[in-house]
C-alpha positions in Angstrom: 133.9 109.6 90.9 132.2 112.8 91.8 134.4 115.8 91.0 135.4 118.2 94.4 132.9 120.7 92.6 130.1 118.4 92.7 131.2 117.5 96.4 131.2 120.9 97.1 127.4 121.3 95.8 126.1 118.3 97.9 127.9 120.5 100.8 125.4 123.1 100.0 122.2 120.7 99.4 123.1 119.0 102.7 122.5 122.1 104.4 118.3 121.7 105.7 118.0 125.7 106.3 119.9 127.2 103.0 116.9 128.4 100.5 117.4 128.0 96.8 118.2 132.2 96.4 120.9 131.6 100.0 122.6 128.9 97.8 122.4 131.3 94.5 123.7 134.2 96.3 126.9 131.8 97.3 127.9 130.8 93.9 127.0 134.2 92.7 129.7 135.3 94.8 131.8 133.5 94.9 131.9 131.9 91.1 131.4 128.3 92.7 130.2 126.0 94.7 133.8 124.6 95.8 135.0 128.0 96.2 132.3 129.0 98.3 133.4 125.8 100.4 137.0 126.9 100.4 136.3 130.8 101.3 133.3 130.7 103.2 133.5 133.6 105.8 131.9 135.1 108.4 130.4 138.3 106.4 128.3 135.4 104.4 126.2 134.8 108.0 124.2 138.5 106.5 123.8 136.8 102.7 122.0 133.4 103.7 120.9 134.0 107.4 122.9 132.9 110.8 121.1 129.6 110.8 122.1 128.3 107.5 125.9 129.9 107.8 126.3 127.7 111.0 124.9 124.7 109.0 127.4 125.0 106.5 130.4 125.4 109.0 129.3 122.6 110.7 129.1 120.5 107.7 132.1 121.8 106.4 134.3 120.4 109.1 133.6 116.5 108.2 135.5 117.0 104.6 133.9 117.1 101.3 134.5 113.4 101.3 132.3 112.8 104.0 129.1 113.6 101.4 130.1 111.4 99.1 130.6 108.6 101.7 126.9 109.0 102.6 125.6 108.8 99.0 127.5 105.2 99.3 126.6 104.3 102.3 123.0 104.8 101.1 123.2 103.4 97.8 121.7 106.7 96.8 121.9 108.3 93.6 122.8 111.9 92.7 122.2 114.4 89.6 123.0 117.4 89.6 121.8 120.3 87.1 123.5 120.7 83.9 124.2 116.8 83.5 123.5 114.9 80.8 120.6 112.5 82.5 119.4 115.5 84.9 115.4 115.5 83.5 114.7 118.3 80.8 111.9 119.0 81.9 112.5 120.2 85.6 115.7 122.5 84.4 113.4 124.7 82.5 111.8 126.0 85.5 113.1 129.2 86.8 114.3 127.9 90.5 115.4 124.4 89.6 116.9 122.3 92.4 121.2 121.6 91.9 121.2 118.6 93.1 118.6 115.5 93.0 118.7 112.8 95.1 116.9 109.7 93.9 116.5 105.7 94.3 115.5 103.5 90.8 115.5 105.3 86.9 115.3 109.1 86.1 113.1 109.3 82.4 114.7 109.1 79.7 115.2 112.5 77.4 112.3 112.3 75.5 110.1 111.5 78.3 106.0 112.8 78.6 104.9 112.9 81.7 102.0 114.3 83.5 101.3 115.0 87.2 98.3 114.2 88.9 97.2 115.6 92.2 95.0 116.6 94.5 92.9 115.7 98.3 94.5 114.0 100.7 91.0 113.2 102.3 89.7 111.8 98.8 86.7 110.2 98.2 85.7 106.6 96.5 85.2 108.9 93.2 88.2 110.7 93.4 90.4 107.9 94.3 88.6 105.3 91.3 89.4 108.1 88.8 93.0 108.9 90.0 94.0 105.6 89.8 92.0 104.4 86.5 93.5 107.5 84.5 97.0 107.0 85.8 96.8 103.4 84.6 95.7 104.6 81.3 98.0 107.0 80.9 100.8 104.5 82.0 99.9 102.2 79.3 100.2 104.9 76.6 103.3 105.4 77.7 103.2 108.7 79.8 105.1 108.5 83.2 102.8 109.7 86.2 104.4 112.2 88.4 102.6 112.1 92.3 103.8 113.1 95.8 103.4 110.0 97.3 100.7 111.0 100.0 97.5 109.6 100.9 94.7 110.1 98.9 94.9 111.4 95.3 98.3 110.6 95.1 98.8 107.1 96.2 96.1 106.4 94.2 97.8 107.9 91.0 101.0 105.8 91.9 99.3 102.1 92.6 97.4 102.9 89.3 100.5 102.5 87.3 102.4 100.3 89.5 98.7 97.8 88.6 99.7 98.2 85.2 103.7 97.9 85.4 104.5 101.2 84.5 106.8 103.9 85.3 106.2 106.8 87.9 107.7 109.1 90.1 107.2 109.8 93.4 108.5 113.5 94.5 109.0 113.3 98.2 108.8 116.3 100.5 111.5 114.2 103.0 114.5 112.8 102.4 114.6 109.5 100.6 116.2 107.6 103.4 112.8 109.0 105.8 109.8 108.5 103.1 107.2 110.0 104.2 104.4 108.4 104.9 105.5 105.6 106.6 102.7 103.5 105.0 104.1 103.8 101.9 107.1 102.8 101.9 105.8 99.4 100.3 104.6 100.9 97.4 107.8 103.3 97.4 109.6 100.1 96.6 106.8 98.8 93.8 107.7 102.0 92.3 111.8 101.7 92.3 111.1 97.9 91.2 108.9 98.6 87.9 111.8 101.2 86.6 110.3 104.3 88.4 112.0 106.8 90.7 111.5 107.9 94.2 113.0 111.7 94.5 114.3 114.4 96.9 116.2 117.7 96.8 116.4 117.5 100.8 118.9 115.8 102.3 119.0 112.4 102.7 117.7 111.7 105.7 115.8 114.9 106.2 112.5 115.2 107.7 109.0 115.7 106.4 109.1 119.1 107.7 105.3 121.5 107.1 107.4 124.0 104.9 109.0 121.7 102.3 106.2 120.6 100.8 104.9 123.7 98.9 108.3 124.2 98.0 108.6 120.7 96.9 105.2 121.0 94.8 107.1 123.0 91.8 109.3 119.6 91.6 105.9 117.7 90.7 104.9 120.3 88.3 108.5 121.1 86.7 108.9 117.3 85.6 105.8 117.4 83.7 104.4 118.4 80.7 100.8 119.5 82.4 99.0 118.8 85.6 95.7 116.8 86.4 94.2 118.0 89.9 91.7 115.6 91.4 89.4 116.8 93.7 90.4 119.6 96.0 89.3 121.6 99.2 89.3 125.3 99.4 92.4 126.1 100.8 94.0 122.7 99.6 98.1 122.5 99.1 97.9 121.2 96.2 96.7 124.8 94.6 99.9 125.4 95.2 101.3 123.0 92.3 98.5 124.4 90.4 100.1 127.6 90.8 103.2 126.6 89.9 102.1 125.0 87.0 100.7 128.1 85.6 103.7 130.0 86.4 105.8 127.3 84.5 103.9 127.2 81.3 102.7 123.9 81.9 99.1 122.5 80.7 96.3 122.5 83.7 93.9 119.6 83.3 90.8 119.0 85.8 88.1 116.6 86.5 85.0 117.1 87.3 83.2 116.3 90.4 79.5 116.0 92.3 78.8 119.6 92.3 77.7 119.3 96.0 81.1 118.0 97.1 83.9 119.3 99.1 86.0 118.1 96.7 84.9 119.5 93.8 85.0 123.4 94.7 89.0 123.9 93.4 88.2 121.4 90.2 85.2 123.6 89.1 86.5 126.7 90.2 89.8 126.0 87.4 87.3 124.5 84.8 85.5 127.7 85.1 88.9 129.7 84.7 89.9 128.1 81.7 91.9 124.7 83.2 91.0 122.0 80.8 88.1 119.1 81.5 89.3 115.9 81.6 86.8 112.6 81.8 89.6 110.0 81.3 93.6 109.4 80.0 92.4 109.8 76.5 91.1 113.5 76.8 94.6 114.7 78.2 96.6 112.5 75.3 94.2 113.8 72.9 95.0 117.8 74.1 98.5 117.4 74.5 98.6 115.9 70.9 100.2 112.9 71.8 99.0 111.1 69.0 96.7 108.2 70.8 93.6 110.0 70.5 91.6 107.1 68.2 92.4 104.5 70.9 88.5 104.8 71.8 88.0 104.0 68.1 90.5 101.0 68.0 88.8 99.9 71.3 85.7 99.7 69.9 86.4 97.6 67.0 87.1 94.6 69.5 83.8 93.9 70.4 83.2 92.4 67.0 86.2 90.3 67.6 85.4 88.7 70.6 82.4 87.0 69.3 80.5 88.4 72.4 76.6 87.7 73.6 74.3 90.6 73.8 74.5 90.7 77.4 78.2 90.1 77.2 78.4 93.5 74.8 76.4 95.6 77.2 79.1 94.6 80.0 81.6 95.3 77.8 80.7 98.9 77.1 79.9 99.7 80.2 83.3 99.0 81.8 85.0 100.7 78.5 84.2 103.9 80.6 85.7 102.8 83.9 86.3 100.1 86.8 82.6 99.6 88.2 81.4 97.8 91.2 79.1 94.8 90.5 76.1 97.0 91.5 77.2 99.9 89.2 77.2 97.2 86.0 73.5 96.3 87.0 72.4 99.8 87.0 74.3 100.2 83.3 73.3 96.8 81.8 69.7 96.9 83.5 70.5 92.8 83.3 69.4 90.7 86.2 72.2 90.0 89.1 71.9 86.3 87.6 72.5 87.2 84.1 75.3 89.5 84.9 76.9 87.4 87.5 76.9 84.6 84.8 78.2 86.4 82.0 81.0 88.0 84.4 82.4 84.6 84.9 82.3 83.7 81.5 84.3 86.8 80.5 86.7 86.5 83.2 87.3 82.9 82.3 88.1 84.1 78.9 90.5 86.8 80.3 88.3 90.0 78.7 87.0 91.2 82.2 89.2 91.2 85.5 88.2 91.7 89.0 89.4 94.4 91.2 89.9 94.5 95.0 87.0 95.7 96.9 84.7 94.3 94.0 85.3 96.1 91.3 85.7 94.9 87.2 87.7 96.3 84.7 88.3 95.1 80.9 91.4 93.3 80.8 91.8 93.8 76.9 
């Protein structure tokens, strides 16, 4: 049973035009949140704006019950700062949001988690690495935090999801109106595999143009450093960047074609200091996360598996990354005959697996 306190702070986060420091200037005034409900007056129209004042008088009149009916009525979930499961992370930041609103699991307390980011307009490049370092990650046990858009960060998301894992999507809409539309599919995936789908706007709230940069120091605050993935000048997600530095948190980039679009913001930060990253591995390895000689153990298999000489040379070259059938013949210099034969062979014996749009990945 939420507490009329706790009502009274969902009466506040209801409200889509009171900013974090109108909402601080409340409870600062009055001592808190329920007594802010109780006293509100007109003189507090000059403190948070006429907007957000009428907002709150509005919501006020349907009864502090009437929030917690529509957290039921959704089957929505709630934390609010200060509990026990709110993530440790996020309330280190200096403007963390009171209340969370959320569908699936929030991490546990001990959680490591990393955010990747970046284009919306991402290339084959950009999108391949997103989603073959989020998998990685994901299977050393490192949540992926994304923001559910196109590009970059769908790719991040379906890269875990491929593997099982856990991530979490911070959306800049309500979780009742996920935003985009199209992925609301993979929105679920995410809920289903133990991951979380989250929102300090209300709960049916739009994806309004000005919530998310505010809702990009969410995707940096749960994590423990930031990966950005190709990136225009001008690009949003500088923003989390940003936010990232000003939080403490690590800031990770990879490199691109130094002709592309893409890759101005990348080598720009690389230049600055932002550290490189070529695969999972490099950001476990700096974070000291203990599974840097997983290349090492990797590398040890090939003697177990009993492979051919051709076999070996596909095997190393997708120990790197997912590659197209093309890309292997380029690696292996082996004949499309050879290659193709030996492909089947390992994917009989469950070492190689293929990939949607003809791609191959080890499966060991």
């Amino acid at each position: 049973m939420i507490s009329q306190d706790k009502a009274a702070r969902l009466w506040l986060a209801t409200s889509e035009s009171l900013t974090y420091n109108g909402r601080e200037r409340l409870i600062e005034q009055h001592g808190s949140a329920i007594d802010a409900y109780n006293n509100l007056s007109l003189n507090e129209g000059n403190i948070i704006g006429a907007k957000a004042f009428d907002e709150l008088i509005a919501l006020k009149a349907k009864g502090l019950d009437y929030f917690c009916f529509e957290l039921e009525k959704a089957k929505a979930k709630v934390v609010f700062l200060g509990d026990e499961d709110y993530p440790y992370m996020l309330k280190e930041i200096l403007d963390p949001p009171d209340v969370l609103f959320y569908y699936g699991s929030l991490p546990s307390a001990d959680y490591r988690a990393i955010s990747i980011v970046g284009s919306r307009k991402d290339t084959r490049y950009g999108s391949r690495q997103a989603f073959s370092i989020a998998r990685d990650l994901s299977l050393s046990g490192v949540i992926v935090v994304s923001g559910l858009a196109y590009g970059i960060d769908a790719a991040a998301h379906k890269g875990v999801v491929d593997c099982g894992g856990k991530t979490i999507a911070v959306l800049g809409s309500g979780i009742k109106n996920i935003y985009p539309k199209d992925h609301i599919p993979l929105a679920r995936e995410i809920i289903k595999l133990g991951g979380a789908i989250i929102s300090e706007y209300p709960l049916y709230s739009k994806p309004l143009a000005y919530h998310f940069p505010v809702r990009n120091r969410i995707v940096s605050g749960l994590s423990h450093g930031v990966l950005l993935i190709e990136a225009r000048e001008k690009s949003g997600t500088l923003i989390t960047v940003s936010h990232a530095l000003n939080q403490g948190r690590e800031v990770f980039a990879l490199p691109g074609q130094v002709d592309a679009p893409g890759s101005l913001i990348p080598h720009s930060l690389l230049r600055d200091g932002a550290r490189l990253v070529t695969c999972a591995d490099d950001i476990i390895e700096d974070m000291g996360w203990g599974n840097a000689d997983n290349k090492a153990d990797n590398s040890l298999k090939i003697e177990e598996l009993n492979l051919t000489n051709e076999q070996g040379k596909i095997y190393h070259a997708l120990c790197v990354d997912s590659l197209s059938f093309e890309e292997l013949l380029e690696k292996t210099q082996l004949s499309a005959s050879e290659a193709n034969t030996h492909i089947v062979i390992m994917q009989m014996q469950g070492i190689i697996e293929a990939l949607p749009g003809g791609m191959y990945r080890l499966n060991i």
